[in-house]
Structures are given as structure tokens and as C-alpha cells.
C-alpha positions as CSV (number, residue, x, y, z in Angstrom):
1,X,-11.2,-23.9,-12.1
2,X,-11.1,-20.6,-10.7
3,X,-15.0,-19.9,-10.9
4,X,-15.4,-22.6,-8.0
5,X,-12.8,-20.9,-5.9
6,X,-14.6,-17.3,-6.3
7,X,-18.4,-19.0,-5.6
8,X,-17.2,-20.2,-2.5
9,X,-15.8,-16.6,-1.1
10,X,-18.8,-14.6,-2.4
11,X,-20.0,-13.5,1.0
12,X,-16.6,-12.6,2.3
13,X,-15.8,-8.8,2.5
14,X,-12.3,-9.4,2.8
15,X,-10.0,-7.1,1.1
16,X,-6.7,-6.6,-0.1
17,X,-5.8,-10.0,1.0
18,X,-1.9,-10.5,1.0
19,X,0.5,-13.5,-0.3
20,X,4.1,-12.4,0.0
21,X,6.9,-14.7,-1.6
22,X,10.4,-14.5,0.5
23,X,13.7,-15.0,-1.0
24,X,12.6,-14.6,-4.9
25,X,14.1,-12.3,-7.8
26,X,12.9,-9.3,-9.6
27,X,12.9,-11.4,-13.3
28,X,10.4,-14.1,-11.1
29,X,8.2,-12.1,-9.8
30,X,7.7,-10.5,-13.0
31,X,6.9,-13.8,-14.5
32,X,4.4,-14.5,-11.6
33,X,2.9,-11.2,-12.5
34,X,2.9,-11.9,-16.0
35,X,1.1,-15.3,-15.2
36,X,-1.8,-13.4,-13.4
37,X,-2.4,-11.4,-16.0
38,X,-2.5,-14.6,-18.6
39,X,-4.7,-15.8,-16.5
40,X,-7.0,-12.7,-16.7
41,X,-6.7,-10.7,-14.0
42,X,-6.0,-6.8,-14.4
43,X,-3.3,-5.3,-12.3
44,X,-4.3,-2.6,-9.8
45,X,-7.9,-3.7,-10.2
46,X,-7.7,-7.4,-9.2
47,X,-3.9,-7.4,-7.8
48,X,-1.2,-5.0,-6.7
49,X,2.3,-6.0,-6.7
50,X,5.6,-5.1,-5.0
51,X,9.1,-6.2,-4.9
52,X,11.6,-5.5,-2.2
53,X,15.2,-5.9,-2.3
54,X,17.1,-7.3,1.0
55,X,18.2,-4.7,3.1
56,X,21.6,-5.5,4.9
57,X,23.0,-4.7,8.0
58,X,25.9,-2.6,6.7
59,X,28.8,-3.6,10.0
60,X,27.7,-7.2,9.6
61,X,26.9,-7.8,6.2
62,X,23.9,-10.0,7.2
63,X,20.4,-9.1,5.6
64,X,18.0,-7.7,8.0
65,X,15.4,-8.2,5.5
66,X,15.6,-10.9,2.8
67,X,14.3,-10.2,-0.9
68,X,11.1,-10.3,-1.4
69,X,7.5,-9.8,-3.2
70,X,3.9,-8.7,-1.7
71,X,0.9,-9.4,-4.1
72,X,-2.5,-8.1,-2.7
73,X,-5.6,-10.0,-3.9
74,X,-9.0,-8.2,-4.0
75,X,-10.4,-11.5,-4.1
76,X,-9.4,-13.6,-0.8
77,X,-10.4,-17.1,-3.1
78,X,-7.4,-15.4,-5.3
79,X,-5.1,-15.1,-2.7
80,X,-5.2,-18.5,-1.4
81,X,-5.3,-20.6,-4.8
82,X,-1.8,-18.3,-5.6
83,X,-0.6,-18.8,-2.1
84,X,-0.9,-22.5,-2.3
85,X,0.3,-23.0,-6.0
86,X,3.5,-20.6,-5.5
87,X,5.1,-21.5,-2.1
């Protein structure tokens, strides 16, 4: 299912493509990691993952910044099959 997404993106330079995830935890983005690389990719090579804690506005108590994750996709094709099957 993949291999059609890839063939169409051939000719695309692209790189480094991002899909960021708002409002998820640190154990799901760990399984969404853990389900790229069932799926075959190799970390650092094909992806690159963060996760960012919400940062809070410490008079109001209000986050500034909600929780969060970044994956970057070598592979623009990648980045929007994720994109479109995780939000």
C-alpha cells in the first residue's frame, strides 16, 4: 500500500517533511513511533521524532503551548499517508 504512495512522490525533492500531533501523551507517541518502525521504517534515517510537554503560563495557569509531538518524514508520500491516518 505504501509502494503506490512513494511512486507517486519520486520526483519531489522535498525534505524533512513535518506532521505534528497536538494534544497527545508521551506513552502515544511512543506507540506511534513504535508503529513506524513495524511498519519498516528506521528512525533517524526515514523519521525523526520529538515530543514536547505544554508549557504554562506560570500567573495564569493557562498553557501557552499545548503537549505535543513533531515527526519529520524524509519521504513527503510518508508524511501525508501518517498525517491523514493519525489526525
Amino acid at each position: 500500500m505504501l509502494s503506490g504512495l512513494t511512486n507517486i512522490f519520486d520526483s519531489i525533492t522535498l525534505t524533512n517533511t513535518v506532521v505534528k500531533i497536538l494534544h497527545v501523551n508521551a506513552v502515544r507517541v511512543l506507540e506511534l513511533r513504535d508503529e513506524l518502525v513495524a511498519a519498516g521504517l528506521i528512525q533517524d534515517q526515514d523519521f525523526e521524532w520529538e515530543y514536547h510537554q505544554a508549557e504554562w503560563d506560570g500567573s495564569s495557569f493557562q498553557a501557552v503551548s499545548p503537549r505535543h509531538a513533531v515527526f519529520r518524514f524524509q519521504n513527503p508520500a510518508l508524511a501525508t499517508y501518517y498525517q491523514l491516518k493519525w489526525t
